[in-house]
N, C-alpha and C positions, 0 to 999 in steps of 0.2 A: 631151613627151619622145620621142616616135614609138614608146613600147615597146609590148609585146601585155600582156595580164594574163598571159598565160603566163609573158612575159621578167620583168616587175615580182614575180612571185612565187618566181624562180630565185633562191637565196641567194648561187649562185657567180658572178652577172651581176656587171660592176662599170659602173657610168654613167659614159662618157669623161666628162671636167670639161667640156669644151664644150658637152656636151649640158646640162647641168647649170647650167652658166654661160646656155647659153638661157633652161632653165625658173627661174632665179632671175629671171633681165628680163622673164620673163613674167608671176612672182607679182609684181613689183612694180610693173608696168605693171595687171592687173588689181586691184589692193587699190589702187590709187592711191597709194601709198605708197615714194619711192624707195629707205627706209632696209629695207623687208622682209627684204634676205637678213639683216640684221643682227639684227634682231627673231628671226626663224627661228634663226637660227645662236642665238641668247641661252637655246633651249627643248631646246637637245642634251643628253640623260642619258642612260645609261647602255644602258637598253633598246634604245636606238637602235641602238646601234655593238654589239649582241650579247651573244658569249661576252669579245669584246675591250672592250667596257664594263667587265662586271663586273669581268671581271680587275684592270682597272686601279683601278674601285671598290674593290678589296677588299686592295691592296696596302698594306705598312706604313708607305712612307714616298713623299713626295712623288719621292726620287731614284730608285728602283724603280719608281713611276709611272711619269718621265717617260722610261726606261732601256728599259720594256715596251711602252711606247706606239710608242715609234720602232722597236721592235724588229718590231713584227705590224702598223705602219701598213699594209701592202700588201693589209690585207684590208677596208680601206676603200677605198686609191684607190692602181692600180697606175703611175701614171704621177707622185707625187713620193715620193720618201724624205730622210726627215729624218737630219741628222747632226749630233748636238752635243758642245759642248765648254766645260768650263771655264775661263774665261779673267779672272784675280785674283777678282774678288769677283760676278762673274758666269758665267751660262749663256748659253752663246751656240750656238740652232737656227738651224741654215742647211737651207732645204729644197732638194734635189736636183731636178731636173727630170728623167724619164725618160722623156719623151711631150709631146706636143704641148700643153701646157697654155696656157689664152688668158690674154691680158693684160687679162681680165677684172676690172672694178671689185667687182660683183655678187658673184664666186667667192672673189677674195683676202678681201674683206671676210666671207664667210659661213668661211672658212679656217679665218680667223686668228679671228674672234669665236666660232667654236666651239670651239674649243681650249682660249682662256683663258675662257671659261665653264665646259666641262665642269671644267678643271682647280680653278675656283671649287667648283663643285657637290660635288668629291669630296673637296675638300679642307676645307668649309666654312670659307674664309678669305676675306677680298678683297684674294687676291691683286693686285699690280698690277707691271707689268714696265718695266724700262727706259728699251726703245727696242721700236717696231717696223716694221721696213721691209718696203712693199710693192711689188711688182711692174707695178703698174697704176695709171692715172692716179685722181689724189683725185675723191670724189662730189663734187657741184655743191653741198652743204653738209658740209664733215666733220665738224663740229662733235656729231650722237652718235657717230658712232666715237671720236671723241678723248674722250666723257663717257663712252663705254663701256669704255674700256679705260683712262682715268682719265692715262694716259704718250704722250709722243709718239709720232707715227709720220708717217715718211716715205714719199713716193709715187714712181713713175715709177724707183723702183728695179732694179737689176740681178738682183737675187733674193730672195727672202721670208725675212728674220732675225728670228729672235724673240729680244732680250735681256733674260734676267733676272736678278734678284736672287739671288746662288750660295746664299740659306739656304734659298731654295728644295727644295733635295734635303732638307734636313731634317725639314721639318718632319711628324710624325706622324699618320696616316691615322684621324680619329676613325671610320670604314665597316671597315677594317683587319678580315681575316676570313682566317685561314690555309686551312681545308677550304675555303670558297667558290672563296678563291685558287687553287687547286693546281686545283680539277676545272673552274675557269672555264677556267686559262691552258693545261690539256691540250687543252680543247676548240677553244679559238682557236690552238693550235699543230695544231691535226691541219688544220682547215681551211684554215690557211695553207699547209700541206703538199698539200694538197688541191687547192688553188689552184695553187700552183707546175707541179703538175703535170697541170693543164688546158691549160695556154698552149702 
């Protein structure tokens, strides 16, 4: 990654996607394994992503989820924002680009496979989406990504959509925790605040 233990231990550091899009060709290149960012991306919970984990763990309904998650995504990665919208019997995420993000295989796929993992994980459902469009050319086998995510997906796309299923917003957070709620989503609001006014 080229960081110091100083920068890796900075909570308000954020790792350009490039850099990151390196260090995934790097674990995949050392494990021998080219599906690794995918695997990686499949082990995302909640601890990981912080105060904006929990938050989102502990919300009541998957539409509040996925309402909070787009709302404090910047304090994962300041260079996309997501914008979605209902459209008949679907959700339709379209991610915003605000920075140099690469047309990375490695990066889209660890993206988009942590997303709908975590979204797995909190929601204990198996979930499965529509459609999904990638911005980067397909792996030299896609065939786990397409087992991992169970729905198509397109490659070499104009921008990263995620379509789902519109009951999606419904369905009921069995983690669902109002006190966790409020003092998580304080926390990941201050720091988002925190952030904004770093830059």
């Amino acid at each position: 990654l080229g960081l110091s233990n100083s920068q890796l231990s900075d909570e308000h550091l954020r790792v350009p996607s490039a850099c990151l899009a390196r260090a995934l060709t790097v674990a995949a290149h050392l494990c021998g394994d080219p599906h690794a960012p995918l695997r990686i991306a499949s082990f995302v919970r909640p601890a990981h992503l912080g105060s904006l984990g929990y938050a989102v763990m502990s919300v009541a309904s998957g539409g509040d989820g996925l309402a909070l998650f787009e709302q404090l995504q910047a304090l994962l990665c300041t260079e996309i924002r997501g914008h979605h919208q209902v459209l008949g019997q679907t959700i339709e995420t379209r991610q915003e680009l605000l920075g140099p993000v690469p047309r990375s295989t490695e990066f889209w796929v660890f993206f988009a496979a942590s997303r709908l993992g975590f979204a797995r994980w909190v929601s204990g459902r198996p979930l499965v989406p529509v459609r999904l469009d990638l911005p980067c050319p397909p792996p030299a086998d896609p065939r786990p990504l397409q087992q991992f995510l169970e729905a198509p997906v397109r490659f070499d796309m104009p921008e990263c959509r995620e379509v789902m299923p519109v009951d999606w917003l419904a369905w009921t957070n069995p983690n669902a925790d109002p006190a966790v709620h409020a003092l998580m989503s304080s926390q990941a609001g201050q720091r988002l605040h925190a952030l904004r006014h770093m830059r």
